[in-house]
MDAnalysis code that builds the backbone (N, CA, C; Angstrom):
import MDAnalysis as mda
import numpy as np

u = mda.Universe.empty(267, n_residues=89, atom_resindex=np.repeat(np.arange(89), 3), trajectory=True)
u.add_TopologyAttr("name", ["N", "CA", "C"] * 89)
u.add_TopologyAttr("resid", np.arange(1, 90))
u.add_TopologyAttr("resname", ["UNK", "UNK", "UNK", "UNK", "UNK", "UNK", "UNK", "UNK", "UNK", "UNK", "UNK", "UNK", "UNK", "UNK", "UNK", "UNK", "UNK", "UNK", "UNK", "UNK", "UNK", "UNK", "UNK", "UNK", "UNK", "UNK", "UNK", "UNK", "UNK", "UNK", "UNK", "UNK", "UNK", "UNK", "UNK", "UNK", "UNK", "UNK", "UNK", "UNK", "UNK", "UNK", "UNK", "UNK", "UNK", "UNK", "UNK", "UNK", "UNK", "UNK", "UNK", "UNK", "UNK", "UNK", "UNK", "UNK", "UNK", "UNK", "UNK", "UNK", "UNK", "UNK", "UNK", "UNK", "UNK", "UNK", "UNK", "UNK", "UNK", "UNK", "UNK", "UNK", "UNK", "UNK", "UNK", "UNK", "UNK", "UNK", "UNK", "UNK", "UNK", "UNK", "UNK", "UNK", "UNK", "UNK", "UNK", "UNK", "UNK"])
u.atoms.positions = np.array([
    [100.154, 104.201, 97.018],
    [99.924, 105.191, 95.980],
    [98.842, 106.193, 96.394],
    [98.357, 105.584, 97.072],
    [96.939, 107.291, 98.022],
    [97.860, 108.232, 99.010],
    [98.820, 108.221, 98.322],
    [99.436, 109.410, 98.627],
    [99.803, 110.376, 97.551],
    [99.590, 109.891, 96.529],
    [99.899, 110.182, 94.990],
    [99.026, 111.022, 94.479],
    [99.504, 112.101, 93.850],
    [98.338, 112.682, 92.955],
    [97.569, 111.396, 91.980],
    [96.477, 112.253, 91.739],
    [95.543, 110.726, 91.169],
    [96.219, 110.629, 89.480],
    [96.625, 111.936, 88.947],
    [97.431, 111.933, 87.617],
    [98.617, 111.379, 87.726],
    [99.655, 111.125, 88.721],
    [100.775, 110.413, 88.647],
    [100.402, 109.076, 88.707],
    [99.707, 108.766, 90.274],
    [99.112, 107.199, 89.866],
    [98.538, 106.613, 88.786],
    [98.366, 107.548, 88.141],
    [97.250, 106.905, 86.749],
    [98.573, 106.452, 85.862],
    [99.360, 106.952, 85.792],
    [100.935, 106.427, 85.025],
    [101.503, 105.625, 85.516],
    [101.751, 105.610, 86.990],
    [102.590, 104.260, 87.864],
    [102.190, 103.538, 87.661],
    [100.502, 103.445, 88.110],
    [100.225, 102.441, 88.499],
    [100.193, 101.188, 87.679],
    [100.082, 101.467, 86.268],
    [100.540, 100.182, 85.185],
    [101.925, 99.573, 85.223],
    [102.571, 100.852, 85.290],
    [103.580, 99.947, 85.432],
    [104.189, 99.595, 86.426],
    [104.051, 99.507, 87.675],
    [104.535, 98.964, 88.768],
    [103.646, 97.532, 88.853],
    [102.564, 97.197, 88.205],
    [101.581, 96.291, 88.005],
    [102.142, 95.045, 86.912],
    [103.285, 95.936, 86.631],
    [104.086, 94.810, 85.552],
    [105.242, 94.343, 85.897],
    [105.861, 94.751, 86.900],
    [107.183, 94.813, 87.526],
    [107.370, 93.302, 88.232],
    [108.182, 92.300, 88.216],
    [108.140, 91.580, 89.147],
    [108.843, 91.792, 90.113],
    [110.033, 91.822, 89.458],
    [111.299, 92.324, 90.403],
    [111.446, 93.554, 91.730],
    [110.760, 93.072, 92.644],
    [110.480, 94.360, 93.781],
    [111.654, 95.229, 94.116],
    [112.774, 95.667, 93.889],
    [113.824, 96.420, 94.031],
    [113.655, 97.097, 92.924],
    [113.272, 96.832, 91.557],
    [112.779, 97.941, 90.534],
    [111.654, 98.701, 91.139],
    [110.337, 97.666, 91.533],
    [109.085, 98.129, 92.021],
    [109.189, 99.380, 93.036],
    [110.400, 98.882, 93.842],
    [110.516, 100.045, 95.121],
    [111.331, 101.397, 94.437],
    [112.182, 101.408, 93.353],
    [112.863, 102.605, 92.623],
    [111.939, 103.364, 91.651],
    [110.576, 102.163, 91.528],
    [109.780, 103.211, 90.590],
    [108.538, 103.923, 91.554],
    [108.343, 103.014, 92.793],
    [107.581, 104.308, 93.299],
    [108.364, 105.382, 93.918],
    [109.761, 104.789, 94.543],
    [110.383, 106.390, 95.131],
    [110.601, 107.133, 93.943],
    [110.377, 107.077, 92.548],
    [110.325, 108.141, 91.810],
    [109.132, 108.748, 91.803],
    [108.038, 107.770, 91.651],
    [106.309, 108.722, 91.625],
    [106.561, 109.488, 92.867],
    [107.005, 109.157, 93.798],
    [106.713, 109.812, 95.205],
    [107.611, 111.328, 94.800],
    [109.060, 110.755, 94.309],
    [109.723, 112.107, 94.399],
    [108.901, 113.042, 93.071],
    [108.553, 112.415, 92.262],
    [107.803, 113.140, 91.318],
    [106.697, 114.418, 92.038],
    [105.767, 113.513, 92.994],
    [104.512, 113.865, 93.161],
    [104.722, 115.047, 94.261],
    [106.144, 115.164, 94.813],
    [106.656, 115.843, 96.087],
    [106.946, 117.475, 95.296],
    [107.839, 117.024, 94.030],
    [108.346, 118.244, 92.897],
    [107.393, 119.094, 92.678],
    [106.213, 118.645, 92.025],
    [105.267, 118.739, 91.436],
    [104.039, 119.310, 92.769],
    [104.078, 119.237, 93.884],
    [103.401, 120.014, 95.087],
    [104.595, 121.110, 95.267],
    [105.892, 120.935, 95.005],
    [106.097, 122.207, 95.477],
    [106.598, 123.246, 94.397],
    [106.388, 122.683, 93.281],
    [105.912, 123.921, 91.907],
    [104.758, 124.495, 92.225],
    [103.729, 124.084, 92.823],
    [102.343, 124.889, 92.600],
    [102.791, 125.493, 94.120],
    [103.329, 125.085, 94.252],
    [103.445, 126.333, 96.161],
    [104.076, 127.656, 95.876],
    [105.479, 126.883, 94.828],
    [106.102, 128.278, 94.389],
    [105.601, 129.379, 93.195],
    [104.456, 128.744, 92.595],
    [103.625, 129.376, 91.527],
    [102.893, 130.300, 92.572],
    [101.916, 130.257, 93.445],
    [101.763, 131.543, 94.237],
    [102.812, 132.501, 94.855],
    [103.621, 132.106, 95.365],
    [104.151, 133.191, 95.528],
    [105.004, 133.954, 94.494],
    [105.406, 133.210, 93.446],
    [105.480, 133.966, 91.862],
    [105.025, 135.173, 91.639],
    [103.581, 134.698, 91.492],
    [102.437, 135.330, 90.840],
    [102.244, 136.612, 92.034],
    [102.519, 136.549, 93.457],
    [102.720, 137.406, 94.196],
    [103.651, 138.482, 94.259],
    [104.947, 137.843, 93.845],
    [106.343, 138.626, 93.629],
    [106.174, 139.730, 92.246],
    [105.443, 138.990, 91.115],
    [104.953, 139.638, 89.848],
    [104.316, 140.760, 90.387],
    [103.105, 140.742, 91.033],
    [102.535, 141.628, 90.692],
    [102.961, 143.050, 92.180],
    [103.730, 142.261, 92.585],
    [104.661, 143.353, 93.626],
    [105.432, 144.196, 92.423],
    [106.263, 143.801, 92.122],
    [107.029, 144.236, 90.951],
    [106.426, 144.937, 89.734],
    [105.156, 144.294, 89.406],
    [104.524, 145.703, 88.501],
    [103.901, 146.684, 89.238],
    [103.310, 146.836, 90.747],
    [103.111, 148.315, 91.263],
    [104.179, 148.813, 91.704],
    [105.680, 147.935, 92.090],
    [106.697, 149.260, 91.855],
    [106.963, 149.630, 91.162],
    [107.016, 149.073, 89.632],
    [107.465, 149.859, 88.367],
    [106.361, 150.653, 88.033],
    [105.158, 150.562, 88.331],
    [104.059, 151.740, 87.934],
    [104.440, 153.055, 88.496],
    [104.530, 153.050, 90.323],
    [104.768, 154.019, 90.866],
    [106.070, 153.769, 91.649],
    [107.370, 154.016, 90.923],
    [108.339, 153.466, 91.820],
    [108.392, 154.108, 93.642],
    [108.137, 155.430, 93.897],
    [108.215, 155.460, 95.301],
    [107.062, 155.386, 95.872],
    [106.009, 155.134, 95.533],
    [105.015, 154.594, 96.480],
    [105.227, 153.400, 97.183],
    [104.510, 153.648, 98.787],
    [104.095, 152.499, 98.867],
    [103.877, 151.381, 99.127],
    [103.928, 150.045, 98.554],
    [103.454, 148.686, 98.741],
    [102.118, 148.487, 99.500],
    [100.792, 148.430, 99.115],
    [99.709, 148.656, 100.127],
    [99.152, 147.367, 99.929],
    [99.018, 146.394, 101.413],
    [98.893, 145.169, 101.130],
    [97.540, 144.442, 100.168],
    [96.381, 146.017, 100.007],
    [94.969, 146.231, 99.488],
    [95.810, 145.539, 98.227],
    [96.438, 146.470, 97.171],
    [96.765, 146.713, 96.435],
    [97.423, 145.797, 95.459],
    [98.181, 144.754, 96.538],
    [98.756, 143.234, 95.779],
    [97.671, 142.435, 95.695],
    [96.833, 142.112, 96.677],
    [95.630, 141.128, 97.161],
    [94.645, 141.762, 95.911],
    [94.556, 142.957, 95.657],
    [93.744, 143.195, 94.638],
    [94.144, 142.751, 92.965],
    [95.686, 142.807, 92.864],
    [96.218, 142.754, 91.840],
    [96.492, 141.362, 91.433],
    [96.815, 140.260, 92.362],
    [96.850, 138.703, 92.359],
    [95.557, 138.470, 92.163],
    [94.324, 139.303, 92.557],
    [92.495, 138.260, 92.503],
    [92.691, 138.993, 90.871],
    [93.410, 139.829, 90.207],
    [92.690, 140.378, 88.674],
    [93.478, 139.248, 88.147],
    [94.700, 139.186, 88.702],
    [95.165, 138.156, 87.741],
    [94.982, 136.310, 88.043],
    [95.260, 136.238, 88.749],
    [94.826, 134.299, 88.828],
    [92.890, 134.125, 89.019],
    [92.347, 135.026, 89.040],
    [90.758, 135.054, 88.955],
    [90.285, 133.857, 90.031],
    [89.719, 133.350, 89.343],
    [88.575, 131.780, 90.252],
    [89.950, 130.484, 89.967],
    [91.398, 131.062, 89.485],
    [92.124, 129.388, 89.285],
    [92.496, 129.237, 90.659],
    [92.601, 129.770, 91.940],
    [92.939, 129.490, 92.955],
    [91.782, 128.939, 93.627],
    [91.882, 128.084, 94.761],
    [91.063, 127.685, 95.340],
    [90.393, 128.175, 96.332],
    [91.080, 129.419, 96.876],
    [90.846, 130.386, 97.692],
    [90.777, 131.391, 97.152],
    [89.865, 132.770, 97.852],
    [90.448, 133.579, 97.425],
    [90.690, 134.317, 97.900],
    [91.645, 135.460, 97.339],
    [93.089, 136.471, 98.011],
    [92.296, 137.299, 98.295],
    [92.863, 137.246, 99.504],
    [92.177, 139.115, 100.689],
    [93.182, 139.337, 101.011],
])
């Protein structure tokens, strides 16, 4: 399970702790696992979302300008602020 987000393990881990039957035990962690796999690659596709967004509102501002890479990097730091862990240059 230390491969697990610590919020999924906090749900498995009871109940795989109750399980005797190890062929259930092994179908309920390949679900945390496939869970915890889903759930890393929602937040991967949430940046580049939030990237595609704000591409899409400076072409509809100025449709033939353009694309200036300043200009997205500036527009993704107004909008996701300090929730990223990095930040966009």
């Amino acid at each position: 399970m230390r491969d697990i987000e610590p919020r999924i393990a906090q749900v498995f881990l009871p109940l795989l702790s109750v399980i005797a039957d190890e062929g259930a035990r092994a179908r309920l962690l390949a679900a945390a696992k496939a869970f915890h796999s889903d759930l890393v690659s929602d937040r991967g596709m949430d940046r580049e979302a939030v990237v595609l967004e704000v591409m899409n509102g400076l072409r509809s501002a100025i449709p033939d300008a353009p694309l200036a890479v300043k200009a997205i990097a500036e527009g993704v730091a107004e909008r996701v602020g300090e929730e990223w862990d990095r930040r966009v240059t």
